[in-house]
CHARMM internal coordinates of N, CA and C (Angstrom, degrees):
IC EDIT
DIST 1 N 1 CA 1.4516
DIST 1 CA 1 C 1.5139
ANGL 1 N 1 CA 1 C 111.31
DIST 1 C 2 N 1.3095
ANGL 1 CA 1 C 2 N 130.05
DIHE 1 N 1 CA 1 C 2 N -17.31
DIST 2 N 2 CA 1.4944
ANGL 1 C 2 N 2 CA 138.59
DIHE 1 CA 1 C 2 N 2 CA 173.64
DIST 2 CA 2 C 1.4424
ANGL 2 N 2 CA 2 C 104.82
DIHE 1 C 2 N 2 CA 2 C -66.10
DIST 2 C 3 N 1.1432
ANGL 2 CA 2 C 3 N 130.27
DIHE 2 N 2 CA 2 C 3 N -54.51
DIST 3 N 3 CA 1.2373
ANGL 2 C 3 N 3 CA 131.63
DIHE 2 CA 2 C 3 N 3 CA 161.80
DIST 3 CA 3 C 1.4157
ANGL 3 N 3 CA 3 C 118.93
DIHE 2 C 3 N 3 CA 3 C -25.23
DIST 3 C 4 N 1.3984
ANGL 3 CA 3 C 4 N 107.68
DIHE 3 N 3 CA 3 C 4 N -63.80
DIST 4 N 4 CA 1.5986
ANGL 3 C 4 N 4 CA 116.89
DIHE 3 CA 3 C 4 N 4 CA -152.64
DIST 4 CA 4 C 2.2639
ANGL 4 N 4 CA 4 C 93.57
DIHE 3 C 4 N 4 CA 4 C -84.59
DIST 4 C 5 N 1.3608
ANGL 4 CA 4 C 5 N 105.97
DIHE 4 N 4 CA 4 C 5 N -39.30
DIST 5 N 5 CA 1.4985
ANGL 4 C 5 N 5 CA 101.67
DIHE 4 CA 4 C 5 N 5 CA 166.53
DIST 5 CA 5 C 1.4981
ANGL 5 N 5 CA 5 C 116.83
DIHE 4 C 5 N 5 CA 5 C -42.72
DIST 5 C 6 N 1.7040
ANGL 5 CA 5 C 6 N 110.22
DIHE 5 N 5 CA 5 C 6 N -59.29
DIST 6 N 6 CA 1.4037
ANGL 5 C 6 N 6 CA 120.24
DIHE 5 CA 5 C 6 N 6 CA 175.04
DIST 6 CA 6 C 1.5336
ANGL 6 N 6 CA 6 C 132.02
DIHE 5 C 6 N 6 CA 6 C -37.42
DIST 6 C 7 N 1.4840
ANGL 6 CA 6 C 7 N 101.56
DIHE 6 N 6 CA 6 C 7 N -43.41
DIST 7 N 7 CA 1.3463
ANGL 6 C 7 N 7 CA 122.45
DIHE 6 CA 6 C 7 N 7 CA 173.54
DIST 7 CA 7 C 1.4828
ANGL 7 N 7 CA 7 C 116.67
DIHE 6 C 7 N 7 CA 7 C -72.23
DIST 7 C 8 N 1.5118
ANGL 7 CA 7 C 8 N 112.55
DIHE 7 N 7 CA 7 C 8 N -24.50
DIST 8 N 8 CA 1.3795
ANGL 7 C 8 N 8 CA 116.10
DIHE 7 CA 7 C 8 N 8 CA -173.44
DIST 8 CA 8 C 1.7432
ANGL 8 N 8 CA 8 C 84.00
DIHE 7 C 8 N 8 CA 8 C -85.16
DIST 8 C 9 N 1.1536
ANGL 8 CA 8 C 9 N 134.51
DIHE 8 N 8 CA 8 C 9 N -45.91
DIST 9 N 9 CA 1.6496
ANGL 8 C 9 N 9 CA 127.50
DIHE 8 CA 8 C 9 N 9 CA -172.68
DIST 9 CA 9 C 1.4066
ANGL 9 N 9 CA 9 C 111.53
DIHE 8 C 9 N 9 CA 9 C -31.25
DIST 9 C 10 N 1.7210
ANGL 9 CA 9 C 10 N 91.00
DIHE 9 N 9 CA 9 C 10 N -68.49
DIST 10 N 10 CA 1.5017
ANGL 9 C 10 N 10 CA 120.34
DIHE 9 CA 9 C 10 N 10 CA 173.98
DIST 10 CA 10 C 1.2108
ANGL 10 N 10 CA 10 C 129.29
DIHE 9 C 10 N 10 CA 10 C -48.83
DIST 10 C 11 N 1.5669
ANGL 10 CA 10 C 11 N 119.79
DIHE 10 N 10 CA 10 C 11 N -37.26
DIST 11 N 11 CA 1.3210
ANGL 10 C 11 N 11 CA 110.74
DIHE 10 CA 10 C 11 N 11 CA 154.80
DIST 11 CA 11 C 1.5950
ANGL 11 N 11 CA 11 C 113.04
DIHE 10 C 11 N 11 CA 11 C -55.73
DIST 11 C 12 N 0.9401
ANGL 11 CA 11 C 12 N 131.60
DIHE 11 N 11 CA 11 C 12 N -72.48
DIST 12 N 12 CA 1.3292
ANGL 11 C 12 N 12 CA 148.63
DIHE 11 CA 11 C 12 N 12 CA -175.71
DIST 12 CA 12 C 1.5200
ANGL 12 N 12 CA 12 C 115.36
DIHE 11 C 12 N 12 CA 12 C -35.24
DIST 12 C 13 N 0.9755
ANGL 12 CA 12 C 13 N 106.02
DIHE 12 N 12 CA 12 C 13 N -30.29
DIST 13 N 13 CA 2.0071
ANGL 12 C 13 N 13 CA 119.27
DIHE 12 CA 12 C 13 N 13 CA 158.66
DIST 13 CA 13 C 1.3468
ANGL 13 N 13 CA 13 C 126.93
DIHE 12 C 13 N 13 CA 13 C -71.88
DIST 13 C 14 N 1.4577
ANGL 13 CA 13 C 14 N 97.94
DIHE 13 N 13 CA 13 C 14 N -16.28
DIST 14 N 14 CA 1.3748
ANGL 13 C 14 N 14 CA 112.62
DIHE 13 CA 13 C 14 N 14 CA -165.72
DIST 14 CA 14 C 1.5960
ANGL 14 N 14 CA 14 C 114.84
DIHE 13 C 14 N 14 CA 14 C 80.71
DIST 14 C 15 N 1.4383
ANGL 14 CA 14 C 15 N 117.28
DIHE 14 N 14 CA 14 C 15 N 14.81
DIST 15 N 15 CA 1.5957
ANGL 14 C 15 N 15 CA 108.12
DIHE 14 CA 14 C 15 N 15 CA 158.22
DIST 15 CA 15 C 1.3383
ANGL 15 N 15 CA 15 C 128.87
DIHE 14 C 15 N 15 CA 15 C -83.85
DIST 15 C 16 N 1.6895
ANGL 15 CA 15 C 16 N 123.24
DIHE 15 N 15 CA 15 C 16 N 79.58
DIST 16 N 16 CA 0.9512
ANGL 15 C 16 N 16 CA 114.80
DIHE 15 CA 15 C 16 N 16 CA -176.05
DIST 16 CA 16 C 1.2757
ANGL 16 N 16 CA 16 C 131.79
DIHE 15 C 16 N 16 CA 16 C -65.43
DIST 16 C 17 N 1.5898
ANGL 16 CA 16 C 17 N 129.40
DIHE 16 N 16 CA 16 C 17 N -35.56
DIST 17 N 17 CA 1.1430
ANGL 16 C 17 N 17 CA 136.10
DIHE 16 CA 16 C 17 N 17 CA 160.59
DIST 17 CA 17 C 1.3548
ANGL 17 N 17 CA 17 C 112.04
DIHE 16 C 17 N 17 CA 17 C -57.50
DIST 17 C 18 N 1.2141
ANGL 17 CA 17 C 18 N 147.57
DIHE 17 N 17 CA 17 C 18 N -26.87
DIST 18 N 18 CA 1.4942
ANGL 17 C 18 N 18 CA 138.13
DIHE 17 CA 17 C 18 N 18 CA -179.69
DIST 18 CA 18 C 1.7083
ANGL 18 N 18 CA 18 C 116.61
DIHE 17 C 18 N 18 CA 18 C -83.35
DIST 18 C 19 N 1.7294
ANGL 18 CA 18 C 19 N 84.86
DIHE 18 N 18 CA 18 C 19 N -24.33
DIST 19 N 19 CA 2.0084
ANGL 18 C 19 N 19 CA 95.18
DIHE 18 CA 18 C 19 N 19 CA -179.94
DIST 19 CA 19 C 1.6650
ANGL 19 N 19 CA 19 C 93.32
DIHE 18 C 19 N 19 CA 19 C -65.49
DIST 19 C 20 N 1.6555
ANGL 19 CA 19 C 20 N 116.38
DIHE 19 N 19 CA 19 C 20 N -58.30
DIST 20 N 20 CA 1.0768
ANGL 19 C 20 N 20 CA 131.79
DIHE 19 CA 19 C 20 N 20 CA 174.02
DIST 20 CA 20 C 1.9909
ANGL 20 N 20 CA 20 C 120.08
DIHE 19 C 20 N 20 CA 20 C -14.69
DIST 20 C 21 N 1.5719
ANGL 20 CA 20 C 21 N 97.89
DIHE 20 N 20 CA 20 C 21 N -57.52
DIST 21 N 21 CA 1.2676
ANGL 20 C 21 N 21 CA 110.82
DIHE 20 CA 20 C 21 N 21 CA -163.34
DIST 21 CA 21 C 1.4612
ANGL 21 N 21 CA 21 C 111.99
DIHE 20 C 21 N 21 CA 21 C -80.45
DIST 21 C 22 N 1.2548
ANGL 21 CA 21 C 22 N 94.83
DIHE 21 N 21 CA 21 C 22 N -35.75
DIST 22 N 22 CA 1.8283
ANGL 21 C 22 N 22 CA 120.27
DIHE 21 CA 21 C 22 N 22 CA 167.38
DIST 22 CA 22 C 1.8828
ANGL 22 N 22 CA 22 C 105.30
DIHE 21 C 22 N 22 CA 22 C -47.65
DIST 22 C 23 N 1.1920
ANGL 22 CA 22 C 23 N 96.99
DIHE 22 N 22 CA 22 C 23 N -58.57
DIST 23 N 23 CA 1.6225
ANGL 22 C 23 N 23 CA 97.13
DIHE 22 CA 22 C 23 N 23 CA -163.86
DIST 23 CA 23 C 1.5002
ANGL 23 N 23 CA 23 C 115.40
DIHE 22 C 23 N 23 CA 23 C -84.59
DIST 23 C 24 N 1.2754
ANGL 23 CA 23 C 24 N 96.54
DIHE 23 N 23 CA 23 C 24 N -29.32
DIST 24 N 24 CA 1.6247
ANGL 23 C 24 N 24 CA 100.84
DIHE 23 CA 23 C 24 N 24 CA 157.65
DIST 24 CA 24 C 1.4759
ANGL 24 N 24 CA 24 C 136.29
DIHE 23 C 24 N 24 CA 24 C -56.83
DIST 24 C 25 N 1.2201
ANGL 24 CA 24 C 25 N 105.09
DIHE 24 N 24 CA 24 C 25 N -38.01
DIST 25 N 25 CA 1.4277
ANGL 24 C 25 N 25 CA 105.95
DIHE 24 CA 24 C 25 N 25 CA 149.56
DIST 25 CA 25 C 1.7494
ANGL 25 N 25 CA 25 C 141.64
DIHE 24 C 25 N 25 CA 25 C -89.47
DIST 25 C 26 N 1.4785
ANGL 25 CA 25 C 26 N 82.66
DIHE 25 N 25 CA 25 C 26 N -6.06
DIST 26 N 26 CA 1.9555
ANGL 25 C 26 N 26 CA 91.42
DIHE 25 CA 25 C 26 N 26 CA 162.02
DIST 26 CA 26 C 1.7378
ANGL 26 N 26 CA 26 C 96.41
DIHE 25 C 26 N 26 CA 26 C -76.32
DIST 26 C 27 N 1.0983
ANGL 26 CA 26 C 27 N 136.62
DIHE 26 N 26 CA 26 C 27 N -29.37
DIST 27 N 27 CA 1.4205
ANGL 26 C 27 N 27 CA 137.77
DIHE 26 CA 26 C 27 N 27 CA 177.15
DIST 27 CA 27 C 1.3477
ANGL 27 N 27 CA 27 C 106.18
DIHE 26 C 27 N 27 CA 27 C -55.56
DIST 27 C 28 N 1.2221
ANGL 27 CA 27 C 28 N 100.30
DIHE 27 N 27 CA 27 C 28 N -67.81
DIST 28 N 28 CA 1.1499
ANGL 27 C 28 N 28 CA 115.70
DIHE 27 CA 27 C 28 N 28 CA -163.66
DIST 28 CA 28 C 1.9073
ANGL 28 N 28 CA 28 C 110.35
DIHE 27 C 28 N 28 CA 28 C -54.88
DIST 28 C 29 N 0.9353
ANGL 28 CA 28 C 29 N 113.13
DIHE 28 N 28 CA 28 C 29 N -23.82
DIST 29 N 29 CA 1.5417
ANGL 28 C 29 N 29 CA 117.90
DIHE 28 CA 28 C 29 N 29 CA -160.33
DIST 29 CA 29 C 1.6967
ANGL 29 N 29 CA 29 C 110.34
DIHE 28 C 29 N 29 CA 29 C -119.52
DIST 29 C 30 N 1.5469
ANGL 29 CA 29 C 30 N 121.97
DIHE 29 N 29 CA 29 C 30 N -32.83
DIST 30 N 30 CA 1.1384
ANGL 29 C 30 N 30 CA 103.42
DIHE 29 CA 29 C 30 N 30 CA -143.57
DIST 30 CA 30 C 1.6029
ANGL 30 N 30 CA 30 C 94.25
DIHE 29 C 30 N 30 CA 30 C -103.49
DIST 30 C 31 N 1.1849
ANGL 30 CA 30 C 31 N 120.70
DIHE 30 N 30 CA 30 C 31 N 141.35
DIST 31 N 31 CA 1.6224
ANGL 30 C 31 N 31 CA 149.23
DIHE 30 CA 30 C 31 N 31 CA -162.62
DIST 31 CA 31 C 1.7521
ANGL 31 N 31 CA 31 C 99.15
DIHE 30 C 31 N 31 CA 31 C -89.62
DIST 31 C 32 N 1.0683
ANGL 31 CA 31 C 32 N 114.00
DIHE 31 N 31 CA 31 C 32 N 8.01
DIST 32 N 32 CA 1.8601
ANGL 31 C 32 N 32 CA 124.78
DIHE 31 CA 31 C 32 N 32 CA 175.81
DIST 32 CA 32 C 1.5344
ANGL 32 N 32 CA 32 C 96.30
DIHE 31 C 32 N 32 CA 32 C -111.72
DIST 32 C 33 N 1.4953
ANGL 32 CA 32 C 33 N 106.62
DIHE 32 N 32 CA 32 C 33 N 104.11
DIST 33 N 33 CA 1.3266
ANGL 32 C 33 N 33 CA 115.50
DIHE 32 CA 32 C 33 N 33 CA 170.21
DIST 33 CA 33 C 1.5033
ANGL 33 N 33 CA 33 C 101.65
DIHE 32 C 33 N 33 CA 33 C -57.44
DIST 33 C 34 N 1.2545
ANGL 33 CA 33 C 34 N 146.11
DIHE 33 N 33 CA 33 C 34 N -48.67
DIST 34 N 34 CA 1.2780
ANGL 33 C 34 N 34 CA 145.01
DIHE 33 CA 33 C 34 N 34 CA -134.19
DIST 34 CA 34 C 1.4515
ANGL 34 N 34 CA 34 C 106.43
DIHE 33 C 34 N 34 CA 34 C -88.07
DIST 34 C 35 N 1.5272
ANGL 34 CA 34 C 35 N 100.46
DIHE 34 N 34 CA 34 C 35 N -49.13
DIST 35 N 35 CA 1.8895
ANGL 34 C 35 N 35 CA 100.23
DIHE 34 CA 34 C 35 N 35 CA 161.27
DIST 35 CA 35 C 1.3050
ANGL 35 N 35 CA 35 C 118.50
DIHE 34 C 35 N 35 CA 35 C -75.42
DIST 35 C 36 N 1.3161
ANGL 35 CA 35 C 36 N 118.19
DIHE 35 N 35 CA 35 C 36 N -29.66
DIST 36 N 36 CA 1.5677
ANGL 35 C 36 N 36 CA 100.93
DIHE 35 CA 35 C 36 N 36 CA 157.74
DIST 36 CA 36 C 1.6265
ANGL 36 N 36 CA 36 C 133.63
DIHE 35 C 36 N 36 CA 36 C -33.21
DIST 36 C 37 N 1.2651
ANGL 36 CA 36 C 37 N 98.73
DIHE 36 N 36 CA 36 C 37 N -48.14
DIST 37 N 37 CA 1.4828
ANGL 36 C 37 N 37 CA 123.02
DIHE 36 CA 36 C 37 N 37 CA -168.52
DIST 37 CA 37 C 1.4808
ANGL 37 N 37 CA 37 C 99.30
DIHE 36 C 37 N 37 CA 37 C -67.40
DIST 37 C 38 N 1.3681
ANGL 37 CA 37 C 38 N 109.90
DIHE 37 N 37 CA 37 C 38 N -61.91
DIST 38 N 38 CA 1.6387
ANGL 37 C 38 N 38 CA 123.14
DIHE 37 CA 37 C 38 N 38 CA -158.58
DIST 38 CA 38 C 1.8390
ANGL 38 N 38 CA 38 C 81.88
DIHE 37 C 38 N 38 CA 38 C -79.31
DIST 38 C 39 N 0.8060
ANGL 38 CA 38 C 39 N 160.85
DIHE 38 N 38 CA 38 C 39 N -19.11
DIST 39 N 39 CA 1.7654
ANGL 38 C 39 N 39 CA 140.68
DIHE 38 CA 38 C 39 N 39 CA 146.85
DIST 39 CA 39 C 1.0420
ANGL 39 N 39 CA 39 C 124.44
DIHE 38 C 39 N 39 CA 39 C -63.27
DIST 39 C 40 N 1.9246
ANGL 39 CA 39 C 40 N 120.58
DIHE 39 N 39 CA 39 C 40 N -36.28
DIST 40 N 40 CA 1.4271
ANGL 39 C 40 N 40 CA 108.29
DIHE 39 CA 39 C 40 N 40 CA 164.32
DIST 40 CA 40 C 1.5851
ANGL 40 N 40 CA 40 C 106.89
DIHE 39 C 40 N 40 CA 40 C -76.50
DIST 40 C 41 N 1.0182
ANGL 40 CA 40 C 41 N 163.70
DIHE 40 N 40 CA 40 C 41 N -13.62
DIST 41 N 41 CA 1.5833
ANGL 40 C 41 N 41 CA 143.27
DIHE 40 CA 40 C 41 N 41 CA 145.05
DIST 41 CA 41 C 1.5009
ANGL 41 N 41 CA 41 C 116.35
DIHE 40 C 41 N 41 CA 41 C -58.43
DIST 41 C 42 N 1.2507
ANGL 41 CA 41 C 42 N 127.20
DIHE 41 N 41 CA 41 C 42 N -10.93
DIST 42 N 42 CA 1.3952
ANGL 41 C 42 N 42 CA 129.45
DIHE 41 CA 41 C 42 N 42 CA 158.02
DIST 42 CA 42 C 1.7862
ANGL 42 N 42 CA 42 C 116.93
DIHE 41 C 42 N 42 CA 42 C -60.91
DIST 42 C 43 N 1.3661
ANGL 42 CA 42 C 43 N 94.21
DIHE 42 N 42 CA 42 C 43 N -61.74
DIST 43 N 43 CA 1.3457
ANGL 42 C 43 N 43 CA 132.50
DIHE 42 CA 42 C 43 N 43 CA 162.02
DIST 43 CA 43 C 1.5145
ANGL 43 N 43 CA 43 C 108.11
DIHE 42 C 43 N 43 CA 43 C -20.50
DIST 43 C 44 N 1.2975
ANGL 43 CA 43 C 44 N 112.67
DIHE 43 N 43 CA 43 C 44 N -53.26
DIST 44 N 44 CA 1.6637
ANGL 43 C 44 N 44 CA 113.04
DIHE 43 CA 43 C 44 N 44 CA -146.11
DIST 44 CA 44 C 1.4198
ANGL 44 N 44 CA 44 C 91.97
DIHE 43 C 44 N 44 CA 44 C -133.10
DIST 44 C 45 N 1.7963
ANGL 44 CA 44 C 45 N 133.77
DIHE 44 N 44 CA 44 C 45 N 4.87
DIST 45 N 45 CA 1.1871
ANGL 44 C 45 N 45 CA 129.58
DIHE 44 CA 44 C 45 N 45 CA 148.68
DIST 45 CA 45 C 1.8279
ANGL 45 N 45 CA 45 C 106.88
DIHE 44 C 45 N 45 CA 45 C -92.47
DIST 45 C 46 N 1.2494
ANGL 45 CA 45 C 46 N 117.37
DIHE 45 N 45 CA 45 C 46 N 4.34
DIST 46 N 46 CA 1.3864
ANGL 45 C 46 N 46 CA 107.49
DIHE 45 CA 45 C 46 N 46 CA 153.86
DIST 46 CA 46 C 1.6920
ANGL 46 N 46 CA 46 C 118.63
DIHE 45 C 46 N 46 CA 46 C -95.36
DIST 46 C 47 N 0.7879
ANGL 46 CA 46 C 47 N 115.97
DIHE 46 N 46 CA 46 C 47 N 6.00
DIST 47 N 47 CA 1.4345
ANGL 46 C 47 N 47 CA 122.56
DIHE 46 CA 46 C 47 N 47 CA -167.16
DIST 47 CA 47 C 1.9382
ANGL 47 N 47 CA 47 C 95.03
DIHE 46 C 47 N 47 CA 47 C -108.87
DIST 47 C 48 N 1.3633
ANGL 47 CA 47 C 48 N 109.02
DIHE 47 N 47 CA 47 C 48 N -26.15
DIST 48 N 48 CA 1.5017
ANGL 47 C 48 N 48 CA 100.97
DIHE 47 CA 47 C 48 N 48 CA -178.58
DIST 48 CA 48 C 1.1625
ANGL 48 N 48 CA 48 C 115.66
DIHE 47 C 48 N 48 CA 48 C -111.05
DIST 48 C 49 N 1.3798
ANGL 48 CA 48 C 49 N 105.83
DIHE 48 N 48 CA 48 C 49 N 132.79
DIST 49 N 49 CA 1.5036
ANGL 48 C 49 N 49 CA 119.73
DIHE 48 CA 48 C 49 N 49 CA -165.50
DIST 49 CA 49 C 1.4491
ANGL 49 N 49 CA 49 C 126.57
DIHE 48 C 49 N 49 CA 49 C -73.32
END
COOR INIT
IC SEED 1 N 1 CA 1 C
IC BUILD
């Protein structure tokens, strides 16, 4: 969950690529379907314009 907080920082700074890298690897790793989920809609509301 440090990850996915971090990324919310980083969005919020305007680092989109670092929120990016952040949440991509909370994907990638974390064994909690539920934050999985709620990072890929993070995920794919940065991708839409």
């Amino acid at each position: 969950q440090g990850l996915a907080h971090l990324g919310l920082l980083e969005r919020d700074e305007g680092g989109l690529e670092a929120a990016r890298l952040h949440w991509q690897q909370v994907v990638d790793n974390t064994q909690d379907d539920e934050l999985r989920a709620q990072v890929q809609g993070w995920l794919t509301d940065l991708d839409t314009p």
